[in-house]
C-alpha positions as CSV (number, residue, x, y, z in Angstrom):
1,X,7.2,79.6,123.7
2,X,8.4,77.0,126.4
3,X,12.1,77.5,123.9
4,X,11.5,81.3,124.5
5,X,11.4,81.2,128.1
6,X,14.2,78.8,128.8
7,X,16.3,80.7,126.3
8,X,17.9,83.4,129.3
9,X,18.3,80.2,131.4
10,X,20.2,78.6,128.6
11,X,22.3,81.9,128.2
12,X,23.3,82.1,131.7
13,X,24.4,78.2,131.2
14,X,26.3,78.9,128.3
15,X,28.1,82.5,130.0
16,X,29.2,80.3,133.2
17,X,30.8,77.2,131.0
18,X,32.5,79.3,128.8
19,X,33.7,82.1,131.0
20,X,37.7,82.1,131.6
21,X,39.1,80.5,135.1
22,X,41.2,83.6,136.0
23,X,40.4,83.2,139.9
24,X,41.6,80.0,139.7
25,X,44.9,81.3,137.7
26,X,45.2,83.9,140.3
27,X,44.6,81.6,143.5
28,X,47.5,79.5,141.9
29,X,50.2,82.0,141.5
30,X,49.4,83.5,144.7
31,X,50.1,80.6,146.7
32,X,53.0,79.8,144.7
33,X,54.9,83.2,145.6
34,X,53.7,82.8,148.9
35,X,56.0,79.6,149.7
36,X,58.9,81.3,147.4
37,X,58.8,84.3,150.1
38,X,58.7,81.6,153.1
39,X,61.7,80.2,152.1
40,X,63.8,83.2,150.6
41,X,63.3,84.8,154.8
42,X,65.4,82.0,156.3
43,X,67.9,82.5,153.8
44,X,67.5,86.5,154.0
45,X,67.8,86.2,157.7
46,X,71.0,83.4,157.4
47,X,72.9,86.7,156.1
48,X,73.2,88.7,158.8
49,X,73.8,85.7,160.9
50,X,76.3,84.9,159.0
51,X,77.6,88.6,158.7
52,X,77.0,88.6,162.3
53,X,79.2,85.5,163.0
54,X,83.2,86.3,164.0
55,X,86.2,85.4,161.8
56,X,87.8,82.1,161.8
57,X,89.8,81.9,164.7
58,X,93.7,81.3,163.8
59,X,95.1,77.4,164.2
60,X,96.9,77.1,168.1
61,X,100.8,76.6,167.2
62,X,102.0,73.3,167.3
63,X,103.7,72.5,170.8
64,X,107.5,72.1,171.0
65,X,108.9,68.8,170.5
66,X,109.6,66.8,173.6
67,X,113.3,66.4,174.3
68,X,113.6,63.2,175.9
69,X,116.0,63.3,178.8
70,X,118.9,60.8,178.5
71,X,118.0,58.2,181.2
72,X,120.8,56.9,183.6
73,X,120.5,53.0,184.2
74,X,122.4,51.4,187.2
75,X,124.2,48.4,185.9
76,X,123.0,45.4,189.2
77,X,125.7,43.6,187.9
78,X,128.5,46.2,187.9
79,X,131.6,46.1,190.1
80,X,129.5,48.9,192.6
81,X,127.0,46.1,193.1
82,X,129.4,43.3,193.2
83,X,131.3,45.3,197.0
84,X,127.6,46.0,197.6
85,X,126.2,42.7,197.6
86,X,129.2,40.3,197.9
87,X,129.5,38.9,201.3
88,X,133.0,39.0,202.9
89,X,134.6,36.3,201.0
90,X,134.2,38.5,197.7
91,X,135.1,41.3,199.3
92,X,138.1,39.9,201.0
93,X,139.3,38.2,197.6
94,X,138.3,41.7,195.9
95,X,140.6,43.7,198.5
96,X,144.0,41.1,197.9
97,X,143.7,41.4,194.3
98,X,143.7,45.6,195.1
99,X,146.8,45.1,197.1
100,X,148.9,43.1,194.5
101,X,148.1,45.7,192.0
102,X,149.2,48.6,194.2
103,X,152.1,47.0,194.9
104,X,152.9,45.7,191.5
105,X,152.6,49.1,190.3
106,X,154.4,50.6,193.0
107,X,157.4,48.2,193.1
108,X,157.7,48.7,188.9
109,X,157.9,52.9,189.4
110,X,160.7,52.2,191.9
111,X,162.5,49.9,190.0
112,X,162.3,52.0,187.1
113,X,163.9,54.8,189.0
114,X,166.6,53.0,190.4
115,X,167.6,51.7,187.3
116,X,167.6,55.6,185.5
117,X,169.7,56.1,188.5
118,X,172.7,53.5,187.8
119,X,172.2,53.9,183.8
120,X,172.9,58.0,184.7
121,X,176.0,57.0,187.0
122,X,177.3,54.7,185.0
123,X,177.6,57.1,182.2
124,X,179.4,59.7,185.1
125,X,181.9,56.9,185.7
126,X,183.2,57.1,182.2
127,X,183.2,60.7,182.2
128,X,184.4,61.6,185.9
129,X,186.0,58.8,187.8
130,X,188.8,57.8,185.1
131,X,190.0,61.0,184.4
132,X,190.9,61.3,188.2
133,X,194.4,61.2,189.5
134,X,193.8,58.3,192.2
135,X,190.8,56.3,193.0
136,X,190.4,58.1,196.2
137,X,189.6,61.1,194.4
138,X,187.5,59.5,191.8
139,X,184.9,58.3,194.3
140,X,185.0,61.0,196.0
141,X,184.1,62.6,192.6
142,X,180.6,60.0,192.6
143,X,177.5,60.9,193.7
144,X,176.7,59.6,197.6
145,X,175.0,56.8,197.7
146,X,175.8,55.7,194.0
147,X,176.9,52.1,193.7
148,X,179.9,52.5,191.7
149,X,180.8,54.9,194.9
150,X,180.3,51.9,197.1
151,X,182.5,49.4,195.0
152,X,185.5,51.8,195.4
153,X,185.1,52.7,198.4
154,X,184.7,48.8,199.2
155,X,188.3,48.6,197.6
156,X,189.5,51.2,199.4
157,X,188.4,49.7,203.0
158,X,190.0,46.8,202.0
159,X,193.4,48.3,201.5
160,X,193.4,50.1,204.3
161,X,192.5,46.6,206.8
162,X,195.5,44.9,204.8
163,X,197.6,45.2,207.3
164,X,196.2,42.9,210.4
165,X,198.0,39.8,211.2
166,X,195.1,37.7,209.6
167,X,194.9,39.6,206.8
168,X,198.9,39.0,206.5
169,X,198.2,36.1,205.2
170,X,195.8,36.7,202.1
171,X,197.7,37.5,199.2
172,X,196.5,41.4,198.6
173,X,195.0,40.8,195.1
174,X,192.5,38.3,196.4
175,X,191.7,40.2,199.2
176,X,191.1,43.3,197.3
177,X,189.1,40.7,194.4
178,X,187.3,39.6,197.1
179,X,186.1,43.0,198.7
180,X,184.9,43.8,195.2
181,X,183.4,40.8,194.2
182,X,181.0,41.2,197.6
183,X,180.1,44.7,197.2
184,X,179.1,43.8,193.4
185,X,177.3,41.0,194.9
186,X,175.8,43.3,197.5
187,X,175.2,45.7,194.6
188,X,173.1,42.6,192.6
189,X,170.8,41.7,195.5
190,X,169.8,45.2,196.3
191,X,168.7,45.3,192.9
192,X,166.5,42.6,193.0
193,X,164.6,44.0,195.9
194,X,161.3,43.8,194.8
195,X,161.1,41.3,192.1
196,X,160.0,38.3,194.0
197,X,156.8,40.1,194.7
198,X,156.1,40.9,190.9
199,X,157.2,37.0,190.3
200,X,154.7,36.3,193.4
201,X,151.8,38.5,191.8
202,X,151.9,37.2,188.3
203,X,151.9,33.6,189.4
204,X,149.6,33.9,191.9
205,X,147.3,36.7,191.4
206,X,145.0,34.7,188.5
207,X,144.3,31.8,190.6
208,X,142.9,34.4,193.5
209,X,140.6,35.7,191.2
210,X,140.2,31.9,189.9
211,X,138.9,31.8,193.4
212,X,136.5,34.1,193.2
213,X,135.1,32.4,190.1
214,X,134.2,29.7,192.0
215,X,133.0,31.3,194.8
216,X,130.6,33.1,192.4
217,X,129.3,30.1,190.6
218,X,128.7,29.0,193.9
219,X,126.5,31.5,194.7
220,X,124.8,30.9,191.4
221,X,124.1,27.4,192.0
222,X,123.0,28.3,195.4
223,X,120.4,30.5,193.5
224,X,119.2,27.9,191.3
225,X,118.6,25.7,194.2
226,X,116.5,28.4,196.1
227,X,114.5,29.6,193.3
228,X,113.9,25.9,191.4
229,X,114.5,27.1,188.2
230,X,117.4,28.7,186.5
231,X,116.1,32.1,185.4
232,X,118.6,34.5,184.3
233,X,117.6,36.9,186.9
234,X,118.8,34.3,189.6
235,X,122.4,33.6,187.5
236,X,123.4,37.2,186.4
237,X,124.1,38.4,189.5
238,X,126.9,35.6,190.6
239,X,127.9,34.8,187.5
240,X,128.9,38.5,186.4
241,X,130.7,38.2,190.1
242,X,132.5,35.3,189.0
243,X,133.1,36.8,185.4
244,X,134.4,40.4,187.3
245,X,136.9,37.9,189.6
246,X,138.3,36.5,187.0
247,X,138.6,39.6,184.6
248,X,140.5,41.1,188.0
249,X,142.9,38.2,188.7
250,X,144.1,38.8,184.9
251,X,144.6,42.7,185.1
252,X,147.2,42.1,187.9
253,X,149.0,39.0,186.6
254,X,149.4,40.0,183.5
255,X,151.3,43.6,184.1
256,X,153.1,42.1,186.6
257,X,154.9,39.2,184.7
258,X,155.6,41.7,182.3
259,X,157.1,44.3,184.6
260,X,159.1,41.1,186.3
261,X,160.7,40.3,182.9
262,X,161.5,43.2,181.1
263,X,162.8,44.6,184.6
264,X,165.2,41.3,184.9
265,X,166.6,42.4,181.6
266,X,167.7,45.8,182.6
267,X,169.1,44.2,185.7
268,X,171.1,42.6,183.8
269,X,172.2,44.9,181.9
270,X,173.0,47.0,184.5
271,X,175.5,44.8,186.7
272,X,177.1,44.0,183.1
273,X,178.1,47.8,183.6
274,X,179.0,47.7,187.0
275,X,180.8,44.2,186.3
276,X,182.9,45.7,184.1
277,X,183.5,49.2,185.9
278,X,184.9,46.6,188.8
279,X,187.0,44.9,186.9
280,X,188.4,47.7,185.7
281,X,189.0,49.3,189.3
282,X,190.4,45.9,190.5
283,X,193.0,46.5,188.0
284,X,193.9,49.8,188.9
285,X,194.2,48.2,192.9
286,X,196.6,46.0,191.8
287,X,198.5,47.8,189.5
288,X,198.7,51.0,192.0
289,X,200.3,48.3,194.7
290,X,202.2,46.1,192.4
291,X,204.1,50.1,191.5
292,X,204.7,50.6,194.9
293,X,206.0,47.3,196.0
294,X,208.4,47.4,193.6
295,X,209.6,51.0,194.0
């Protein structure tokens, strides 16, 4: 009986242990799809954020390349800064080295000339003055001033002053030879106007600038001594003056011994011309009075 009344009690036991969890199945799934939703709303709401957001912006050009500007250095040790900072000795030394060259220069152009000059006449002598029918009209027939003019009309002169009682006594031929022979002469010198001071230049100009050399290492050494060491910014200075002295006192020798000798040569050249051109006229003297005496 007591197996009897238990037996719904027993039931009810038996219903609840063996009854299927589906609550618990349920519960389960729903809070699994509740976290899946959570996190598909931030991605759901990153797309129209990301919709939302504005295209790339383009990449800036790249800037034009930097032309450098050539940059203009002074040179401190130049021949600007050497009249700048040179005291008066430099300068002095500096302005007599200036004044040979100009007149080096100056004398060669001249000489130059002159000689074109007596090379042109000479060659109007052989086609002017010997064709003539006396020598009167034959320098007449030379340019003024030529010196071929002046030798005849040297001879000419003579003749004519043969005649004093002084003159009476000098046989005409040497007193003719001798009126040519100083006009040639006088002829010779002029050319050599000029020469002496190439000669001077040449021999002279490199120990000016020889001078200056030493004046600029005396700076130098001065520098030395003030400073207590010798640093290369307390040489440069005076010894690029020394270096510029020297370099100066070579660019005027050296042109003007060259000038001097080649310009010698031509001299020499030309008085062989005007040499012989006198001869030749104190022939024609003598012969014209030697005709004449005898007629």
């Amino acid at each position: 009986m007591q197996l009897i009344r238990r037996l719904p009690a027993l039931l009810a036991a038996i219903i609840l242990a063996c009854a299927p969890a589906a609550p618990l199945v349920f519960s389960t799934a729903a809070h699994a799809q509740a976290p899946a939703a959570d996190a598909a709303k931030p991605a759901d709401a990153a797309k129209p954020a990301e919709a939302a957001a504005p295209a790339e912006a383009p990449k800036p050009a790249p800037p034009p390349p930097v032309v450098k500007e050539r940059e203009t250095i002074e040179n401190p040790y130049g021949l600007e800064a050497l009249w700048k900072q040179g005291d008066f000795v430099s300068k002095g030394t500096l302005i007599i080295l200036v004044i040979m060259s100009m007149g080096s220069w100056y004398i060669m152009f001249v000489k130059v000339y002159e000689q074109y000059k007596l090379f042109k006449e000479a060659a109007a002598v052989k086609a002017t003055f010997w064709t003539s029918g006396s020598v009167t009209d034959g320098a007449a027939s030379l340019k003024e001033g030529s010196p071929f003019r002046f030798v005849a009309e040297s001879a000419l002169e003579a003749k004519k002053h043969h005649e004093g009682k002084l003159s009476d006594t000098v046989d005409y031929n040497e007193w003719v030879t001798m009126a040519i022979q100083r006009a040639v002469e006088n002829v010779g010198s002029r050319l050599q106007d000029g020469l002496a001071f190439l000669a001077t230049v040449g021999s002279t100009a490199p120990f000016v600038g020889l001078f200056g050399t030493v004046w600029g290492i005396y700076h130098a050494l001065t520098a030395i001594g003030i400073a207590g060491q010798a640093s290369i910014d307390k040489v440069a200075g005076p010894v690029g003056e020394a270096l510029i002295m020297t370099a100066f006192g070579l660019a005027v020798a050296v042109p003007a011994v060259l000038a001097y000798n080649w310009l010698v040569r031509r001299n020499k050249v030309a008085m062989e011309h005007l040499r012989g051109y006198a001869a030749d006229l104190h022939l024609v003297m003598v012969a014209g009075a030697s005709r004449k005496a005898k007629a």
